[in-house]
N, C-alpha and C positions, 0 to 999 in steps of 0.2 A: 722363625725357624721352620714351620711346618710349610709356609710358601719354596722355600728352600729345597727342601724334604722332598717336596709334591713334583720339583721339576725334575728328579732324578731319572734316568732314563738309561735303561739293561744299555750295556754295549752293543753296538751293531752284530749280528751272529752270535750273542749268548742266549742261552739256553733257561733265563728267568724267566724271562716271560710275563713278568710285572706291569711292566707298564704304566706304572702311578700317572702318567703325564697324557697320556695320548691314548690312542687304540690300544685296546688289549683283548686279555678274551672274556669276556663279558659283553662285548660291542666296542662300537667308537668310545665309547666314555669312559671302557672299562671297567671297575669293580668301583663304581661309581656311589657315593652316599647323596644325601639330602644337597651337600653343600656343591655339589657339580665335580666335573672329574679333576679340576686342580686345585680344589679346595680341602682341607682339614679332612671330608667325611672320604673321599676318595682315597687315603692315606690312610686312614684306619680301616677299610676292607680291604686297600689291598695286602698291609701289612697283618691284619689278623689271618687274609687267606694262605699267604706265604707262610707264615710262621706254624699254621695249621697245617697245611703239606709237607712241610718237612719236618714236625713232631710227629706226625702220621709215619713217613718214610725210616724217621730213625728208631720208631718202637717198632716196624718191619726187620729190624736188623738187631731184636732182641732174642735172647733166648726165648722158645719156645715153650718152656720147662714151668716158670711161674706166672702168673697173672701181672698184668701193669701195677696191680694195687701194691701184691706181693712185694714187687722189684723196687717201689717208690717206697716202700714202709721201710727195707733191705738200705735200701740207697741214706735214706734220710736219718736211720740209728748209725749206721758208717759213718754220715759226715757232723754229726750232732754229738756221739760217742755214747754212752749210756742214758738210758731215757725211761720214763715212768710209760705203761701203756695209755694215761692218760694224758699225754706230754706228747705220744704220741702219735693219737689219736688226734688232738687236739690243731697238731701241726698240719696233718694229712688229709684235716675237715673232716673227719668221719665220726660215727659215734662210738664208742667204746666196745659195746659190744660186736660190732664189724670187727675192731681190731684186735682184739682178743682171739676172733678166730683165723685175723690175718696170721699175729706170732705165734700161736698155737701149730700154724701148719709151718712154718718156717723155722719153729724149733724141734718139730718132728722131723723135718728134711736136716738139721743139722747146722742151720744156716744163720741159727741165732740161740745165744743161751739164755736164760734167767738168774735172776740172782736177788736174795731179797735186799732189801733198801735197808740201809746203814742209819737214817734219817724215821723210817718209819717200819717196821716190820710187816706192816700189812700191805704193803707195797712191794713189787718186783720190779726190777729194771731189766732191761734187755739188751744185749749187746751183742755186736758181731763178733760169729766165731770165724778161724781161718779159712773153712770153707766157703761161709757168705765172704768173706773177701776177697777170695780167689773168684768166686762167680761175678761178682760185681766187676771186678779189673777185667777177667774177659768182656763180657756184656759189654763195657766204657769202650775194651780197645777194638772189637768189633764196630761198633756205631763209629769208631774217630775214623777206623780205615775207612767204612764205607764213604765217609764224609768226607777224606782227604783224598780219595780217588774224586771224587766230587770237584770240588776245589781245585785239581789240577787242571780240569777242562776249561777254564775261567782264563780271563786276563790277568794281567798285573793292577789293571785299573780299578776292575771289579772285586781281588781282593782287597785291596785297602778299601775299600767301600765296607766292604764288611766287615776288615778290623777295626774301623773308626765306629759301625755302628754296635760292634760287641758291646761297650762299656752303657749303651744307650738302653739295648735291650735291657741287661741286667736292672736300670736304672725302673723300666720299664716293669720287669718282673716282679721287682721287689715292693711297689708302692702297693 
């Protein structure tokens, strides 16, 4: 599969600039690893650098208002539903007391409430209020437009490249 992977090659005139296979910009070998530029190691830099430019590019097209930590702590009690601070600290790899002063400011902005725990009273949970939902839904549809103005400069070719590689990423992200 990754031999596969390794000979994919941007459309003639697009604008990726990848180059798994040949020239790129790194030199002739491209973002080349140990394994040479069409082997396995060539594929994991070029795809850690892509996916690095454009997680870079679409936190450019975040509100300016909160921190990335903020927005990820915001994002992950939205899609999680009510969560212990230490649930979700836990999630977010931070340690507790980082996040404590993450919900602390985002329940002063409004953007998140508490409520004690049902299960333990020495416990709060946190959840989003309508405000962090409405910030989070702009924040989403901002980043999708920038991204589908994006997208439209592409082929037809090159999108199905990338709806076939969606389910892959994810597979990717989640191990």
């Amino acid at each position: 599969m990754v031999g596969d992977l390794a000979s994919i090659k941007p459309v003639p005139g697009s604008s990726s600039g990848v180059g798994w296979g040949g020239a790129g910009p790194a030199g002739p070998a491209g973002p080349a690893g140990p394994a040479g530029p069409a082997g396995p190691g060539s594929l994991s830099s070029a795809l850690r650098i892509g996916v690095m430019r454009l997680a870079r590019r679409l936190r450019q097209e975040r509100s300016g208002e909160f921190t990335l930590t903020q927005m990820s702590a915001l994002a992950t009690i939205d899609r999680r539903g009510p969560i212990t601070l230490g649930q979700l600290a836990d999630h977010e790899r931070v340690q507790p007391p980082s996040m404590t002063r993450v919900v602390s400011h985002l329940v002063g902005a409004g953007l998140l409430s508490r409520t004690p725990s049902l299960d333990d009273r020495r416990q709060a949970l946190v959840e989003v209020t309508p405000s962090g939902r409405a910030l989070l839904t702009a924040d989403r549809r901002r980043r999708d437009e920038w991204l589908t103005d994006r997208l439209q400069t592409m082929s037809p070719a090159e999108i199905e490249v990338l709806r076939a590689a969606v389910p892959l990423f994810e597979r990717l992200a989640s191990s």
